[in-house]
C-alpha positions as CSV (number, residue, x, y, z in Angstrom):
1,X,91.7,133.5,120.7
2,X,92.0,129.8,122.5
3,X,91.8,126.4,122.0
4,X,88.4,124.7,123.2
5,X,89.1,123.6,126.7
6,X,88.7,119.9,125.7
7,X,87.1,119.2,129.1
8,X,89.5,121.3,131.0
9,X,87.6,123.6,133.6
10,X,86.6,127.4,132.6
11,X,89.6,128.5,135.0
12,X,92.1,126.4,132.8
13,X,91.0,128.0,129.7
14,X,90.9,131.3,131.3
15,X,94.4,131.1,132.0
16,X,95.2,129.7,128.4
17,X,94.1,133.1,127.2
18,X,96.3,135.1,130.0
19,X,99.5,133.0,128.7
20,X,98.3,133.4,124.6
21,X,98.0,136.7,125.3
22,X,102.1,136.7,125.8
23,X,102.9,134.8,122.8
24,X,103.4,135.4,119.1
25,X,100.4,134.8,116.7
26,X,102.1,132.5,114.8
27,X,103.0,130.5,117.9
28,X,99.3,130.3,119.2
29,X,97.8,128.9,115.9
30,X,100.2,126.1,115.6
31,X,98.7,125.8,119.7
32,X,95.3,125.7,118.4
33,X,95.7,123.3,115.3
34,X,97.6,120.7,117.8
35,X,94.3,121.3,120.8
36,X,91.9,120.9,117.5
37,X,93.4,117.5,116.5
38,X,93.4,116.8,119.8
39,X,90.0,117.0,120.3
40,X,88.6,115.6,117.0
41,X,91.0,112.7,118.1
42,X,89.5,111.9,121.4
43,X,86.1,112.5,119.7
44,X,86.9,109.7,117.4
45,X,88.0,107.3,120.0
46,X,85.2,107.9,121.9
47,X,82.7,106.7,119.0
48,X,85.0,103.8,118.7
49,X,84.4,102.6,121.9
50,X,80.4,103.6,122.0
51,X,80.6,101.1,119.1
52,X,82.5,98.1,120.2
53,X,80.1,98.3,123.2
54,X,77.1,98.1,121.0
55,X,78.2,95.8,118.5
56,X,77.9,98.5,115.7
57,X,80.0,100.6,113.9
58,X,79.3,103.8,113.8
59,X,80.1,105.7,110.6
60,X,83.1,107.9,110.5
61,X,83.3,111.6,110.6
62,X,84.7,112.9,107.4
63,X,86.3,115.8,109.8
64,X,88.2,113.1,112.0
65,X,90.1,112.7,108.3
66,X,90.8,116.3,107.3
67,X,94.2,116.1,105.3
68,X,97.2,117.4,106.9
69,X,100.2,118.1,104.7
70,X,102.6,116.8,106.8
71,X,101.0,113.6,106.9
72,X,99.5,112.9,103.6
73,X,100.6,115.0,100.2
74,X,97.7,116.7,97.7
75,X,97.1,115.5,95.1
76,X,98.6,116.2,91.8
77,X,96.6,118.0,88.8
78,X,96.4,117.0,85.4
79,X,97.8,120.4,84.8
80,X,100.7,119.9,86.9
81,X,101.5,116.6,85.3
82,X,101.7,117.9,82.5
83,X,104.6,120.9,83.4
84,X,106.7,117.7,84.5
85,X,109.9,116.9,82.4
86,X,110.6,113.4,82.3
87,X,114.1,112.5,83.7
88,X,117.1,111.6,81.7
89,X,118.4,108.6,82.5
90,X,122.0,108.6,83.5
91,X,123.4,104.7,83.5
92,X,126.2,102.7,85.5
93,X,126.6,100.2,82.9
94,X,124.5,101.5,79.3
95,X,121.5,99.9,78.5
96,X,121.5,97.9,81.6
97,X,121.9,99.5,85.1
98,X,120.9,103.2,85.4
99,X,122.4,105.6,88.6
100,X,120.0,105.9,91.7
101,X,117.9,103.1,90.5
102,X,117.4,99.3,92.7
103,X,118.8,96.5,91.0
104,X,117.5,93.1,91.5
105,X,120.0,89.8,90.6
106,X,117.9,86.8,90.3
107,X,119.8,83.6,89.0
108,X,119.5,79.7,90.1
109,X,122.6,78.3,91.7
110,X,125.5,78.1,89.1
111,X,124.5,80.8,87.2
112,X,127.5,82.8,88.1
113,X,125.6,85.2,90.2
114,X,129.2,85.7,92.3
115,X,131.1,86.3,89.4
116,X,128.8,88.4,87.7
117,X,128.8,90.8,90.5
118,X,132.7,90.9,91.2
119,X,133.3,91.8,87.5
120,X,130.7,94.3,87.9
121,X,132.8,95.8,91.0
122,X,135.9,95.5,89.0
123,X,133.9,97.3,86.0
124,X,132.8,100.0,87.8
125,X,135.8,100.7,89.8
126,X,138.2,100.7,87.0
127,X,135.7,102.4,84.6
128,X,136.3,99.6,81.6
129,X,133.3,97.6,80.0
130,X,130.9,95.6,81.9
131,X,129.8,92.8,79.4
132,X,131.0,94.8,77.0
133,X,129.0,97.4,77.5
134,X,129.7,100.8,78.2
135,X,130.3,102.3,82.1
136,X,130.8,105.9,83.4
137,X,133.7,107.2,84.9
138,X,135.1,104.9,88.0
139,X,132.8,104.9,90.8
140,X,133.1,103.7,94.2
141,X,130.8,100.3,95.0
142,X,130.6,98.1,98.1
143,X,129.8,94.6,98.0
144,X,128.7,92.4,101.1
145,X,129.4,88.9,100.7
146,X,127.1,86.5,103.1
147,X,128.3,83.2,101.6
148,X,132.4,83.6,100.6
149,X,135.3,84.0,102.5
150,X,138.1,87.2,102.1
151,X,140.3,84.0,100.5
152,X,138.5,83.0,97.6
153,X,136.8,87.0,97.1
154,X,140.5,87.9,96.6
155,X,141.4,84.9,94.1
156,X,138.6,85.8,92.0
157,X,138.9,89.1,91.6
158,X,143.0,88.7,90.9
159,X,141.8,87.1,87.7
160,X,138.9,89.1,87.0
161,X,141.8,91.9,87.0
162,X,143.8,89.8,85.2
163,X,141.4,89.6,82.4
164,X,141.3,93.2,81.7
165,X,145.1,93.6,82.3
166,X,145.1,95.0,85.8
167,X,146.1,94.7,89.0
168,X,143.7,94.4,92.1
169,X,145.8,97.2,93.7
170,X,144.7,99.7,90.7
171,X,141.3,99.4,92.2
172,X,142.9,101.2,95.3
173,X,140.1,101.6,97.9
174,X,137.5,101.9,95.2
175,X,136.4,98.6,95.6
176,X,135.4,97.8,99.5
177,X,133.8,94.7,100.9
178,X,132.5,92.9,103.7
179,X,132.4,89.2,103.9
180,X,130.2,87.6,105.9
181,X,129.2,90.9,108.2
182,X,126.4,90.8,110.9
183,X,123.7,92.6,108.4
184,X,120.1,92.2,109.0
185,X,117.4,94.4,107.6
186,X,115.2,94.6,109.9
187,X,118.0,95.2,112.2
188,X,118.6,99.2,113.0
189,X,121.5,98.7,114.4
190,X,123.1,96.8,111.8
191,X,121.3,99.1,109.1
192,X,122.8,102.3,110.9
193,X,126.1,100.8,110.8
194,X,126.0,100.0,107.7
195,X,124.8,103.7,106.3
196,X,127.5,105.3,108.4
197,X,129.7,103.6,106.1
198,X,128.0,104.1,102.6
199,X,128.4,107.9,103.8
200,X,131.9,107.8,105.1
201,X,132.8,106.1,102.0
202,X,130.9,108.4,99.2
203,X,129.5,105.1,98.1
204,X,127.9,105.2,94.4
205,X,126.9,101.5,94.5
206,X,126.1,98.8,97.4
207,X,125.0,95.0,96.5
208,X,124.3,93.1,99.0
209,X,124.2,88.9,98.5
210,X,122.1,87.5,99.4
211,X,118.1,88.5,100.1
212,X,118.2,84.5,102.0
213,X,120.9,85.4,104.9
214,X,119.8,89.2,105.1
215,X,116.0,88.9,105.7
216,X,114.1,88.2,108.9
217,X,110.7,86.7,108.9
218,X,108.2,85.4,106.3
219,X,109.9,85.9,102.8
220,X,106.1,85.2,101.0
221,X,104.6,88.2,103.5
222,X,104.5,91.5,101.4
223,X,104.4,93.5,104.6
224,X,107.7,91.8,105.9
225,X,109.4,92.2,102.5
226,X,108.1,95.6,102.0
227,X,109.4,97.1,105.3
228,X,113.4,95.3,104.9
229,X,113.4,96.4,100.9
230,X,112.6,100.5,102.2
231,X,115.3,99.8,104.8
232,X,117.8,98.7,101.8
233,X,116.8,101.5,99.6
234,X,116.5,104.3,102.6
235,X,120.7,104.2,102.4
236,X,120.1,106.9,99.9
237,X,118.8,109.0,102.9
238,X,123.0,109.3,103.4
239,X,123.7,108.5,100.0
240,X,121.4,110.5,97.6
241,X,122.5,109.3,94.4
242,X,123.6,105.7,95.8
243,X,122.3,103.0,93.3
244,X,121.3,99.4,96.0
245,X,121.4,96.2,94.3
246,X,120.4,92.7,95.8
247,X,120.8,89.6,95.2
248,X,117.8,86.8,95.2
249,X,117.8,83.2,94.2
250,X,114.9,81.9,91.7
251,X,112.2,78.8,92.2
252,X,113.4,75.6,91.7
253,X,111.9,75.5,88.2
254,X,113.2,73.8,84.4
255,X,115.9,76.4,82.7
256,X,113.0,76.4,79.9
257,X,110.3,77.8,82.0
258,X,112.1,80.5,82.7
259,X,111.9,82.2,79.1
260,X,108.8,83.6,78.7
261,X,108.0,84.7,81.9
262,X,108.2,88.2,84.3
263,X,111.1,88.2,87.5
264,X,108.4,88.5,89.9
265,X,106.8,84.7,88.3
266,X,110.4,83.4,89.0
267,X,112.3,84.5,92.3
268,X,111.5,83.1,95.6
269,X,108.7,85.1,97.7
270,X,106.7,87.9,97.7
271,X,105.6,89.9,94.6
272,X,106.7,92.8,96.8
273,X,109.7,92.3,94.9
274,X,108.5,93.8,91.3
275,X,107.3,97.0,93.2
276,X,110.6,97.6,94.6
277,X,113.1,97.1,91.6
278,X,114.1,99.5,88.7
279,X,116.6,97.2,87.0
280,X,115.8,93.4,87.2
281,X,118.5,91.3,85.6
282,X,117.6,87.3,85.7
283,X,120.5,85.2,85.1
284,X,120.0,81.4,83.8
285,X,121.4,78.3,82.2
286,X,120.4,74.5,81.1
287,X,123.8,73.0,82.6
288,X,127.0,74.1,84.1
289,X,128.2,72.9,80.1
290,X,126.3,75.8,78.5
291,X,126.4,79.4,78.5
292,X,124.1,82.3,80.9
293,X,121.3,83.9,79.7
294,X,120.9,87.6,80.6
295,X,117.6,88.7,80.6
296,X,117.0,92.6,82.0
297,X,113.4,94.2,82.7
298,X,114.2,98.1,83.3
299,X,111.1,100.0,84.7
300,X,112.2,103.6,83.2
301,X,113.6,102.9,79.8
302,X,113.5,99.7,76.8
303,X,114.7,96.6,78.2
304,X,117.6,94.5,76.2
305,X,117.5,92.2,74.2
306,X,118.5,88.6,75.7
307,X,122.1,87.6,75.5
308,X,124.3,85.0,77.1
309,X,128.1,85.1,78.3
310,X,130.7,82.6,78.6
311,X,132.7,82.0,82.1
312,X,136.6,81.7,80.5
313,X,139.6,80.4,82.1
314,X,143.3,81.0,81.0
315,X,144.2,77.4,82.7
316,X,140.7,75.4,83.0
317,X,140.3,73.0,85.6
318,X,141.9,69.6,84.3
319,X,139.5,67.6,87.5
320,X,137.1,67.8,89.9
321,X,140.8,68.1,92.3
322,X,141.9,70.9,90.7
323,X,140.8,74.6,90.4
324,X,140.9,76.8,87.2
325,X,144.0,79.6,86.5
326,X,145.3,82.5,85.1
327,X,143.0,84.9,84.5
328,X,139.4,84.7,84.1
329,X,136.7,87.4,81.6
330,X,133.2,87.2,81.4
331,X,132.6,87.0,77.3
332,X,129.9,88.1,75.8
333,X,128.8,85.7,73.1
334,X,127.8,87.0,70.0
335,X,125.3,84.8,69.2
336,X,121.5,84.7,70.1
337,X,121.2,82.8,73.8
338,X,118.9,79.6,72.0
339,X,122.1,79.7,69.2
340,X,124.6,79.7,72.1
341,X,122.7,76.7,73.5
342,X,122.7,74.7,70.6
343,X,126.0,75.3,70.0
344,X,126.9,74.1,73.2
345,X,124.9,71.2,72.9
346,X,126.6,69.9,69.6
347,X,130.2,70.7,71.4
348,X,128.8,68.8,74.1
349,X,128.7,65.5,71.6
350,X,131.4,66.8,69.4
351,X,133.9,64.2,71.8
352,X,131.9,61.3,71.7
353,X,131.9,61.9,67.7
354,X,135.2,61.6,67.6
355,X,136.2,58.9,69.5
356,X,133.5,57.0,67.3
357,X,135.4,58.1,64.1
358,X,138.6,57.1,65.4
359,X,137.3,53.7,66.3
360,X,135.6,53.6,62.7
361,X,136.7,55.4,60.1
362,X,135.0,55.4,57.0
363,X,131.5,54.3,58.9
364,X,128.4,55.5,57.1
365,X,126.2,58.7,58.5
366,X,123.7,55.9,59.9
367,X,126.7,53.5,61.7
368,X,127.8,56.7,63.5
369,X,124.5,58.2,64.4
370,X,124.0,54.2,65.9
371,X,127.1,54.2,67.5
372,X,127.5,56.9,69.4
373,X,124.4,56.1,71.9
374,X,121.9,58.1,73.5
375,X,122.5,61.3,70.8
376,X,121.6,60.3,67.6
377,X,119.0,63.6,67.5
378,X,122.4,65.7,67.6
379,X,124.8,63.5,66.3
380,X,124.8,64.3,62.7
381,X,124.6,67.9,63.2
382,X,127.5,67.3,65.8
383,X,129.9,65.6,62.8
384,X,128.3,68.0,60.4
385,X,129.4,71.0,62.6
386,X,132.8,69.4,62.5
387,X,133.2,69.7,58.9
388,X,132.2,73.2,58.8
389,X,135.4,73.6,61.6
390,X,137.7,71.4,59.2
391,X,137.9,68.3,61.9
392,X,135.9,65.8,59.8
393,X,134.7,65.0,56.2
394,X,132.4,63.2,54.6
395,X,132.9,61.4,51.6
396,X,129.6,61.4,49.0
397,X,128.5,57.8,48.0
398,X,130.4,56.4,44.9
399,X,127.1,54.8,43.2
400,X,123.4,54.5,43.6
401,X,122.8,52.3,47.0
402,X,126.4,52.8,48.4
403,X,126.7,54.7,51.7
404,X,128.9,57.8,52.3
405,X,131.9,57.6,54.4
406,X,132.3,59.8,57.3
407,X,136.5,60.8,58.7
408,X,138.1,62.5,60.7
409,X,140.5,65.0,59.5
410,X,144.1,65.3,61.6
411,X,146.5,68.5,61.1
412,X,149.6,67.3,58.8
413,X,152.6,69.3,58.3
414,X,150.6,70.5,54.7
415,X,147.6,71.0,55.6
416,X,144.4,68.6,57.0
417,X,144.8,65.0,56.0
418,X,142.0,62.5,56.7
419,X,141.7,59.3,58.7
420,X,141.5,56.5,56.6
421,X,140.3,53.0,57.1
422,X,142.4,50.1,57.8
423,X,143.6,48.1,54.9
424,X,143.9,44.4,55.1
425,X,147.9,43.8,54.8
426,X,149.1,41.2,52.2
């Protein structure tokens, strides 16, 4: 037995079969695949040239392509689909981030994108409710930061701990990060780096944020996003079971086109993006006034319902000088997101009602729908709404062609009193 001599002289392959004659059997086939490929290799290189010099072509030789196992798997049977057990999902947070999956955060600025992945940390490292929502036991998650400073991380997180009535110590070193770290993904350095810690660490979560300081190159290339997302994800080559999120920032588009459409129709870049994520969560919002919009797409298991959370402060911010205090949740509302909305559009007005009633009380429905400019679509339902809360009353018309009366209605020591008019003194 020998290899073909592949051009070699007869001598050569004579003394192939002297030295073959000295090794194990198993030994000299692997030889003889290797010379085959080899030569079927340098066959199909030489056609290639023969054509480029002719300008034509040629048509390939089906043996140039024979499969190899190591380099391309068989395919699967119908038969042996069919023996495969589907996998049981096991989650993070229930119902919206399973374990070993790829999480994708898209949200446009001021959607809370930090906060929503701090309290997540905090969630998962304490093992209490995310969004009040059910997570495992406490896990151990790192978060890189490209944007914040180790300051304001810390600040946020105090009251996120706050909120659930703990400390940041009780997170111990459960909770790691890394502001602003030299990460690129295309960079192997920086990747290997950053696996040596996910091992060292016994990491069950990583999110990194942002996709926009990570990525090298042309985000709307597929081939460019393809080859940084299989970096991200290839972590699990040291961390088997690690689940990778990543943050990503959506087009510059209306709040209200957002609704009906897929993640990959909304983020920035390529629709690489939808082939790489099992858990897409979209976060979005009309105005900094009104509450976020969760929408999830899971790729293994029945997406959720829509819902929206409210960002609340112990101490709000009293100006644009000061900063918000105490502690700081992330509440579920329990209301449908277009309900939350509208609510937050009447409470919006709800002020400018007032001071109108105070200014005029006793004015009819119509005055104070006139009066207070630029609202009168939500105005009623604003000063309706405050009835319903027992701020404001309205008074039914006393006779055919008289108008109602619309007051406010001030706390007194027995009870709610309303606002009456001013009388003409004697």
């Amino acid at each position: 037995m020998r290899p073909s001599s592949n051009g070699r002289g007869s001598h050569e392959a004579a003394g192939w079969e002297s030295v073959a004659a000295h090794w194990p059997e198993d030994a000299v086939q692997e030889v003889e695949r290797l010379d085959d490929r080899l030569q079927r290799s340098d066959a199909m290189l030489g056609r290639l040239v023969k054509s480029k010099q002719v300008g034509a072509m040629t048509r390939p030789d089906p043996r140039d392509f024979e499969p190899e196992a190591s380099l391309f798997p068989a395919p699967l049977s119908a038969s042996e689909l069919e023996e495969i057990a589907d996998p049981t999902t096991e989650w993070l947070v229930r119902g919206l981030l399973p374990i070993r999956s790829n999480l994708l955060l898209v949200g446009h600025p001021k959607t809370h994108k930090t906060n929503f992945i701090l309290d997540l940390g905090v969630a998962l490292a304490s093992g209490t409710p995310f969004l009040s929502r059910q997570v495992a036991e406490p896990k151990r998650i790192g978060l890189v930061f490209m944007e914040d400073q180790p300051h304001r991380l810390k600040r946020r997180l105090q009251r996120l701990c706050q909120g659930r009535g703990l400390r940041l110590a009780d997170l111990g070193d459960r909770l790691l990060l890394w502001p602003r770290p030299p990460l690129r993904l295309n960079s192997p350095d920086s990747m290997n780096r950053l696996a040596a810690y996910v091992h060292q660490q016994r990491l069950d979560v990583l999110v990194v944020d942002s996709w926009m300081y990570v990525s090298s190159g042309n985000s709307d290339d597929a081939g460019d996003v393809e080859r940084q997302l299989a970096a991200l994800s290839g972590l699990r080559d040291v961390a088997p079971d690690l689940t990778v999120g990543l943050v990503h920032h959506a087009r510059k588009t209306g709040r209200d086109s957002t609704e009906d459409r897929r993640m990959t129709e909304i983020l920035r870049g390529s629709g690489a993006f939808g082939a790489w994520y099992d858990a897409g969560v979209l976060l979005a919002r009309k105005t900094e006034q009104h509450p976020v919009t969760v929408r999830a797409e899971l790729r293994d298991a029945p997406s959720l319902e829509p819902f929206a959370f409210a960002v609340e402060d112990e101490v709000p911010a009293e100006g644009w000088d000061s900063v918000p205090s105490g502690w700081m949740r992330l509440r579920v509302l329990d209301t449908h997101p277009a309900l939350a909305e509208r609510q937050a559009d009447l409470e919006a007005v709800i002020p400018l009602v007032e001071a109108f009633l105070r200014e005029h009380p006793g004015c009819s429905k119509e005055q104070l729908k006139k009066g207070v400019k630029g609202r009168d679509t939500k105005v009623i339902e604003a000063f309706e709404l405050m009835c319903d809360q027992g701020g404001a009353e309205y008074e039914a018309p006393a006779g055919a062609g008289l108008p109602g009366r619309c007051r406010l209605v001030e706390p007194s020591g027995q009870g709610w009193a309303g606002v009456s008019e001013p009388r003409n003194q004697e």
